[in-house]
C-alpha positions in Angstrom: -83.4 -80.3 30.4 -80.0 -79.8 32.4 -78.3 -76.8 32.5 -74.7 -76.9 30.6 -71.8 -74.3 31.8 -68.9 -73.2 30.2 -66.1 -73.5 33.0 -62.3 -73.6 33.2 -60.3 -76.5 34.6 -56.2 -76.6 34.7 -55.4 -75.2 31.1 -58.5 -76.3 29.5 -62.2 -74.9 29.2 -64.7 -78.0 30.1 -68.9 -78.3 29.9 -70.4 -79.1 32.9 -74.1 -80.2 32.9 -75.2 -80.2 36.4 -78.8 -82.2 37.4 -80.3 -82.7 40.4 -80.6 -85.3 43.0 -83.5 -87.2 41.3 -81.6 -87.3 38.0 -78.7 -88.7 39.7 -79.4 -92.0 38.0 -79.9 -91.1 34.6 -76.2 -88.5 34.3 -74.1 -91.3 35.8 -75.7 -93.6 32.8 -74.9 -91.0 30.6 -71.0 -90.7 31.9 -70.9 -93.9 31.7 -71.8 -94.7 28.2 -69.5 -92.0 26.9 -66.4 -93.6 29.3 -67.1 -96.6 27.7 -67.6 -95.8 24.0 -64.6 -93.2 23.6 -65.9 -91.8 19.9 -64.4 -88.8 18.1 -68.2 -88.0 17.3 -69.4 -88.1 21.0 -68.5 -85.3 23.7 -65.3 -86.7 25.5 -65.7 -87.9 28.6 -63.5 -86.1 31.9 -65.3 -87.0 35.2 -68.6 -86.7 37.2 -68.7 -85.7 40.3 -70.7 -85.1 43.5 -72.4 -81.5 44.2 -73.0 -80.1 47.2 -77.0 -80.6 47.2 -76.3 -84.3 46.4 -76.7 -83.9 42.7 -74.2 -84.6 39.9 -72.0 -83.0 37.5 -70.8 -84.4 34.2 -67.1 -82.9 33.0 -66.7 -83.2 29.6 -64.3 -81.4 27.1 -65.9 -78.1 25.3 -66.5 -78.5 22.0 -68.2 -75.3 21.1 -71.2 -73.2 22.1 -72.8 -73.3 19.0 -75.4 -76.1 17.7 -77.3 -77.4 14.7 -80.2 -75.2 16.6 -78.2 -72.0 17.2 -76.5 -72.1 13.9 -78.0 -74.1 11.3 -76.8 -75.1 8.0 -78.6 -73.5 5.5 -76.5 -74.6 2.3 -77.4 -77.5 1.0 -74.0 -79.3 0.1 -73.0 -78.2 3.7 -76.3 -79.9 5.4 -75.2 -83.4 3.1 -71.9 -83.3 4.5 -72.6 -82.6 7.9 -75.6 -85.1 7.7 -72.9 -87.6 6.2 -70.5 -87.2 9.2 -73.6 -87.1 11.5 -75.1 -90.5 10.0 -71.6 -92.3 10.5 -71.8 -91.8 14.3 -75.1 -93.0 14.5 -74.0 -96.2 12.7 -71.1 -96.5 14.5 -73.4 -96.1 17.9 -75.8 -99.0 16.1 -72.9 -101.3 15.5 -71.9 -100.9 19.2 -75.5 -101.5 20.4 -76.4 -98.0 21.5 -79.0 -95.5 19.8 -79.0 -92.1 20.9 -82.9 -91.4 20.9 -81.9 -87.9 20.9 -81.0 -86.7 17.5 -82.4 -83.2 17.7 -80.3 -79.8 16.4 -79.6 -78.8 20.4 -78.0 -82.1 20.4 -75.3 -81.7 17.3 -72.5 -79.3 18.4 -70.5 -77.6 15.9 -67.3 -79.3 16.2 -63.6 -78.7 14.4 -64.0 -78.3 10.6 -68.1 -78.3 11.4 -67.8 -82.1 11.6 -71.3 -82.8 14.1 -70.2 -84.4 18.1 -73.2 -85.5 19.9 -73.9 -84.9 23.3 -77.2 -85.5 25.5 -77.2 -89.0 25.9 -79.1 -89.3 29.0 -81.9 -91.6 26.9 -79.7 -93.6 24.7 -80.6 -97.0 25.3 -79.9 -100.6 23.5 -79.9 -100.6 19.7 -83.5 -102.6 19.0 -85.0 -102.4 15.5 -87.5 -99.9 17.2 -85.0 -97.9 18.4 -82.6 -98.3 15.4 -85.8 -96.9 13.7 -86.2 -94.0 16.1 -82.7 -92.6 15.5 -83.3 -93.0 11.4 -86.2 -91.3 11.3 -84.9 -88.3 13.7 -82.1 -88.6 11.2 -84.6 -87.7 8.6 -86.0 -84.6 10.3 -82.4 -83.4 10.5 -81.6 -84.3 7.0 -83.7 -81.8 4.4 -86.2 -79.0 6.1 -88.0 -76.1 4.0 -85.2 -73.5 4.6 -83.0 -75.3 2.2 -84.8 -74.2 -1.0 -86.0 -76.0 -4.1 -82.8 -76.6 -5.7 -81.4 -80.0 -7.2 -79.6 -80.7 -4.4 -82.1 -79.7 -1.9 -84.5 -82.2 -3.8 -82.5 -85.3 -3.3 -81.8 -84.6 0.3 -85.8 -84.5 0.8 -85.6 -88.3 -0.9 -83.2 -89.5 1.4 -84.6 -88.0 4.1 -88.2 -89.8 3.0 -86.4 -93.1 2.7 -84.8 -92.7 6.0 -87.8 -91.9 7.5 -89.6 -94.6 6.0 -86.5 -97.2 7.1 -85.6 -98.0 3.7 -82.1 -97.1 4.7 -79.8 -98.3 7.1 -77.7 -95.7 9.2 -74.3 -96.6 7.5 -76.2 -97.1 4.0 -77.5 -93.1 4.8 -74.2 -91.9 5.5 -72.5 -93.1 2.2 -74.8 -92.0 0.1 -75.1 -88.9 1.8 -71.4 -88.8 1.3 -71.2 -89.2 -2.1 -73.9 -86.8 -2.2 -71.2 -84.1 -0.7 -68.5 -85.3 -2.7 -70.2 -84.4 -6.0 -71.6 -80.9 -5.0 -68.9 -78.4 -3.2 -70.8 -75.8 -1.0 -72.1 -73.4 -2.5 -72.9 -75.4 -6.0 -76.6 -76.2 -5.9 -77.9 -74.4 -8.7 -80.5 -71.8 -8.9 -83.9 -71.6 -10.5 -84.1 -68.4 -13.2 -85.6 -67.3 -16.1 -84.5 -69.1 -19.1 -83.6 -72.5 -17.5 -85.7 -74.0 -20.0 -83.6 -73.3 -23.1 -80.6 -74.6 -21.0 -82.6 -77.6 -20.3 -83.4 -77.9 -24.2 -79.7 -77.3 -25.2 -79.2 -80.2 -22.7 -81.0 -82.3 -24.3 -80.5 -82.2 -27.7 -76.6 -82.2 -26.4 -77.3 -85.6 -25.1 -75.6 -88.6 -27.3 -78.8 -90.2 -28.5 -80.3 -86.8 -29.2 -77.1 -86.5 -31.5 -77.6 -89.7 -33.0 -80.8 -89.2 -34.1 -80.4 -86.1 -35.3 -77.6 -87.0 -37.5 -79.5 -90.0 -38.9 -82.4 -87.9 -39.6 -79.7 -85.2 -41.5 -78.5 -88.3 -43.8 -82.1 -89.4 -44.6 -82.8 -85.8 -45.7 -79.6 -85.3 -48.2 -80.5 -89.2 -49.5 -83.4 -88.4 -50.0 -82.6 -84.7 -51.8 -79.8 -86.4 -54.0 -82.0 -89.5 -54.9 -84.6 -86.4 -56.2 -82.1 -85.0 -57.9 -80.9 -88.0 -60.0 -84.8 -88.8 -60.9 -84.6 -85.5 -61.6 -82.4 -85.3 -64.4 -83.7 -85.5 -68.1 -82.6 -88.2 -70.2 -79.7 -86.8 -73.0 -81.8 -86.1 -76.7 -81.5 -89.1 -79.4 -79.9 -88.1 -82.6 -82.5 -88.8 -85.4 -81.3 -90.6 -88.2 -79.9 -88.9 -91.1 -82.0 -88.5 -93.9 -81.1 -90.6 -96.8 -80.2 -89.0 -100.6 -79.9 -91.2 -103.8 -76.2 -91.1 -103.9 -76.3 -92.5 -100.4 -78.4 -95.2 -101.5 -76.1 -95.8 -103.9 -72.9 -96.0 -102.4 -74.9 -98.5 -99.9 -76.0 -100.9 -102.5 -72.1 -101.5 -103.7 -70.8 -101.2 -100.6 -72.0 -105.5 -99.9 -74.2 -106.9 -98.0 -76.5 -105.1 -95.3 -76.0 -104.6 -91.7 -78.9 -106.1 -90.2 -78.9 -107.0 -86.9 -78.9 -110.8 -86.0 -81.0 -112.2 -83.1 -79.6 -113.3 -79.1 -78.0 -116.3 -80.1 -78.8 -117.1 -76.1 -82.6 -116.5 -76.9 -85.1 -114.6 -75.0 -84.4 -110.9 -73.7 -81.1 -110.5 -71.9 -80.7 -110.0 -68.1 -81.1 -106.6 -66.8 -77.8 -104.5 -66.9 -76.8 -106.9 -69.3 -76.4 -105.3 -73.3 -77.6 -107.4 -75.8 -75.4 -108.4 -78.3 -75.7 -109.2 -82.1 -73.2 -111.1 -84.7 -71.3 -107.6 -86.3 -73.1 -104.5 -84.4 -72.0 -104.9 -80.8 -73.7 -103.8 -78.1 -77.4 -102.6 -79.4 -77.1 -100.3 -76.2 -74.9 -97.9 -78.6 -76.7 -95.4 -80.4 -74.2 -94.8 -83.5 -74.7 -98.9 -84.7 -78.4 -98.9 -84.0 -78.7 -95.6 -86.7 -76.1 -97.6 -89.0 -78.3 -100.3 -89.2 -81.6 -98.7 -89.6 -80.1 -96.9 -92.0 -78.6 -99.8 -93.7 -82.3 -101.8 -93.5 -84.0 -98.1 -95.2 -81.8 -98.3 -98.3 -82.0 -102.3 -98.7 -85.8 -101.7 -98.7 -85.7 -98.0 -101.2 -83.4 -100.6 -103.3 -86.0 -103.4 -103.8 -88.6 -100.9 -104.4 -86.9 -99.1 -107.5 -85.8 -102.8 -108.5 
């Protein structure tokens, strides 16, 4: 690995990462990959020069001393949107026909607002599926490790991470749903495991529209069913027995004309049901006064032909 220095050139502080004479080759590659692609997510590029035992020395801009190994990010909505930003550039590098074959924490510097820049691209080569597959699944690694928890959060990182390692994802399809990822979940919001979760989960539930549904359904079969009981429930009001006849009343019945029998359904047959049936002079047969006037009526026709 080459040795990086922090030094001061003009009005500005620059990395310097000095190799050897034998890894001549490989730094002036490197200088000239980053000359050529110019990306906000990639070290800029200043000069490489010449040193004095015949190595070389690549000038770039200093970005920060701290790395995704030095200083990690430990909170998971931080890790999605720094792995968001950090899957853009490789898909950016992908489109341009260049992967990294790097992506290790030493290699993600801590840049302004913690957005990742890449550096250490002495083995980046041409974008081949292979090597398109190499830079997903470092991306994996670098995606969800075991110091992020067991949170929510944490969880779907580790599915991502599986899918990227697996190549289910492309690069730029990793970085957007990584990014909406972030979007949803400010740092700091991935919630914590404690006692009691369960009736929070239960509340949840039964919180949930179908959950309401049902339960209201189930409420109105109850109270049908309760006031359905209840009218089943309800005696039927007493019949008046008839009034017992005297001899005056028999009487008064035989001058008062001609009895009040009850004619048969002209129609025929028994009526329909909710239907009353009707006769010639009583009405309705449903009402309980006439149906007492006529049995009364027939009683004293009958006491009458019995004295006669």
């Amino acid at each position: 690995m080459a040795a990086v220095t922090v030094s001061r050139s003009e009005d500005r502080l620059i990395a310097v990462k000095q190799v050897p004479v034998e890894r001549a080759a490989e730094i002036e590659r490197e200088a000239d990959l980053l000359q050529r692609l110019d990306h906000p997510g990639l070290v800029r590029f200043i000069e490489i020069v010449e040193t004095a035992d015949g190595g070389r020395a690549l000038h770039t801009e200093f970005v920060n001393s701290d790395t995704w190994a030095t200083r990690p990010l430990s909170d998971p909505a931080e890790r999605a949107a720094g792995m968001a930003a950090l899957a853009a550039v490789v898909a950016d590098l992908h489109q341009l026909g260049v992967a990294h074959l790097q992506l290790t924490p030493p290699h993600v510097l801590h840049g302004a607002d913690d957005r990742p820049v890449l550096c250490g691209l002495t083995l980046a080569a041409e974008a081949t599926p292979e090597n398109r597959q190499a830079d997903l699944a470092a991306l994996g690694e670098l995606c969800h490790d075991p110091s992020l928890g067991r949170g929510a959060l944490a969880g779907k990182l580790s599915s991502l991470a599986d899918a990227s390692r697996a190549g289910m994802l492309s690069a730029r399809e990793l970085a957007r749903r990584l990014d909406l990822l972030a979007a949803k979940r400010p740092p700091g919001s991935d919630p914590v495991r404690v006692v009691g979760g369960s009736r929070l989960a239960s509340l949840r539930r039964w919180l949930r529209p179908k959950s309401l549904i049902t339960a209201g359904a189930f409420a109105a079969a109850v109270v049908a069913a309760f006031a359905l009981g209840s009218r089943s429930g309800v005696p039927a009001p007493p019949q008046k027995s008839p009034a017992a006849v005297s001899s005056e009343d028999l009487a008064e019945a035989l001058d008062a004309g001609p009895s009040l029998v009850a004619e048969p359904n002209p129609n025929g047959g028994t009526p329909p049901a909710g239907e009353p049936e009707l006769t010639g002079e009583t009405g309705p047969v449903g009402e309980p006064g006439l149906i007492e006037e006529a049995d009364t009526a027939v009683a004293m026709h009958e006491a009458a032909a019995v004295l006669e």
